[in-house]
Phi, psi and omega in degrees: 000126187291147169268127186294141198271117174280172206283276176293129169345289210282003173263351173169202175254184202248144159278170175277008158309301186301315172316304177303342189271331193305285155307345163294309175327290189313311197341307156337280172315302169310327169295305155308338201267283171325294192295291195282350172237298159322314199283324214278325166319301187315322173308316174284292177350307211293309171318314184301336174266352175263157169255093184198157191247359183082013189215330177253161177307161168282127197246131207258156221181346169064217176284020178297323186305288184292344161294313205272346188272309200286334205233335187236343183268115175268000170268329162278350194256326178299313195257339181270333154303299191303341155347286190297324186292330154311292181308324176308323196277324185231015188271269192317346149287294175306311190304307189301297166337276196305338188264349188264309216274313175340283196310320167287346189241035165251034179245174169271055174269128196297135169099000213280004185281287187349265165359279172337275219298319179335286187274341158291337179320303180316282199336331208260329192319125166320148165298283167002268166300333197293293176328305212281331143312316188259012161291327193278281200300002180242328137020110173272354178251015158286127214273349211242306167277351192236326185317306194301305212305333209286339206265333169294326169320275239269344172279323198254344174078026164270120197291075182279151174196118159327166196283129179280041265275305203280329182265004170248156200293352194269313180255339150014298218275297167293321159311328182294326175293328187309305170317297168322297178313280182322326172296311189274329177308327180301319183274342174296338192301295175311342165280311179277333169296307174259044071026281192267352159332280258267317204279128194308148186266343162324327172285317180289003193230350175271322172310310183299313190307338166282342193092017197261159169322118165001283192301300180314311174292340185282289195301296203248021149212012156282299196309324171281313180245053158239356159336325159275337174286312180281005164279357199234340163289317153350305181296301198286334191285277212316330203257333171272345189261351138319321181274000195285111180269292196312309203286316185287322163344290214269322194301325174233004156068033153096349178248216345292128192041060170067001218268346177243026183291112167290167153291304187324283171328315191279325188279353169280324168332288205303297187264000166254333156324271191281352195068012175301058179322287196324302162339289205306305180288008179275295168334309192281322192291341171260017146276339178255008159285322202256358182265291230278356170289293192316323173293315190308323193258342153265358170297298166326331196257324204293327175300340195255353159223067124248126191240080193318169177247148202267000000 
């Protein structure tokens, strides 16, 4: 009697029939996957040792790009600070913000879908407009956000001024986070609610037999088990807050003096402005060098507070 091929891997091995319909499927994807992503890396790699303007031949220069990025451009090392200070500022807002607001709208309360759409609302909003919203409200001459301070100046004669969010080199930075965090926070909300679905209500309820507290259920059993959910907003926030174009771009267009400058930004500078291609495709690689130690080492780590449930 012929023995039959199963169906699912663990159940045996794929016949080569099943491999080929298989790989048929994919083709698509794999045809996309190629033209649009793979070749145009490679390419940029290929670059990253050339010197071109999109107009003269391409001139091969070796490791002249990354030599010159690492030891003399003082301007990648100036945006590449503001960077990191993105990530500092705003992977750990979001994070808190979205597991805070999560916890608050998992209740049973009238209206609480409103509440939701509310605060998700940002996340769907063109970049654009938004931005261009919080130029008028981060404005120290808008009169509807700043106006009270001026009028407490000119009433008490105490030398007072709102804060200049968008022209000083100081505050630059934190508007661009504010902007972010408000853009962003909905989806972190929304990750951690279902998140926090997943957590058995047993637990909480075997934690009150004990006596613990809010707070204690809050710290030792939302918090270890929604832990996979916040390892995985980690990934992805730290990897968007590396990447951030729109919000300093359109809200401060990278100044006053460089002080809001992405890496992301500089490499458009670099290749539409100025024509570096070669520059440019240096700048990204050596930023998908540096997300990707970061994933490796937070891949790594994860083993010692992410705590699957079994």
């Amino acid at each position: 009697m012929e023995k039959s091929t199963p169906f699912f891997p663990q159940w045996g091995r794929w016949s080569s029939r099943q491999q080929s319909e298989g790989y048929l499927f994919l083709l698509p994807s794999l045809l996309g996957f190629t033209a649009f992503v793979l070749i145009p890396v490679l390419i940029s790699l290929v670059l990253s040792f050339t010197e071109w303007n999109l107009i003269q031949p391409i001139n091969f220069v070796g490791f002249e790009n990354y030599y010159e990025l690492l030891t003399a451009d003082r301007i990648f090392l100036k945006v590449a600070g503001n960077t990191i200070i993105y990530v500092i500022l705003i992977v750990p807002v979001q994070l808190l913000l979205g597991l805070i607001l999560a916890v608050a709208l998992n209740q049973s309360i009238r209206g609480i879908i409103w509440y939701r759409l509310v605060i998700f609302m940002p996340v769907i909003t063109n970049i654009v407009a938004v931005a261009i919203v919080f130029q008028f409200f981060l404005n120290r001459d808008f009169v509807i956000a700043s106006g009270w301070i001026w009028q407490i100046a000119d009433a008490t004669g105490w030398a007072v001024a709102p804060p200049d969010w968008l022209n000083s080199q100081e505050l630059s930075k934190s508007a661009v986070a504010m902007l972010t965090i408000w853009k962003n926070v909905g989806f972190s909300m929304v990750i951690y609610l279902a998140g926090l679905q997943g957590v058995p209500e047993s637990l909480y309820d075997a934690a009150r037999v004990d006596g613990a507290g809010n707070w204690q259920r809050f710290f030792h059993v939302t918090v270890p088990m929604v832990s996979p959910t916040t390892f995985f907003l980690i990934i992805i926030q730290m990897i968007g807050a590396f990447q951030l174009f729109a919000e300093p771009y359109v809200l401060t267009r990278g100044g006053p003096a460089q002080s809001s400058l992405s890496v992301v930004q500089y490499i458009y500078q670099n290749a539409f402005e100025y024509g570096l291609m070669g520059k440019a495709a240096a700048i990204a690689w050596l930023l998908f060098l540096v997300i990707m130690i970061l994933m490796i080492v937070l891949t790594w780590s994860q083993r010692r507070w992410v705590h699957y449930e079994s």
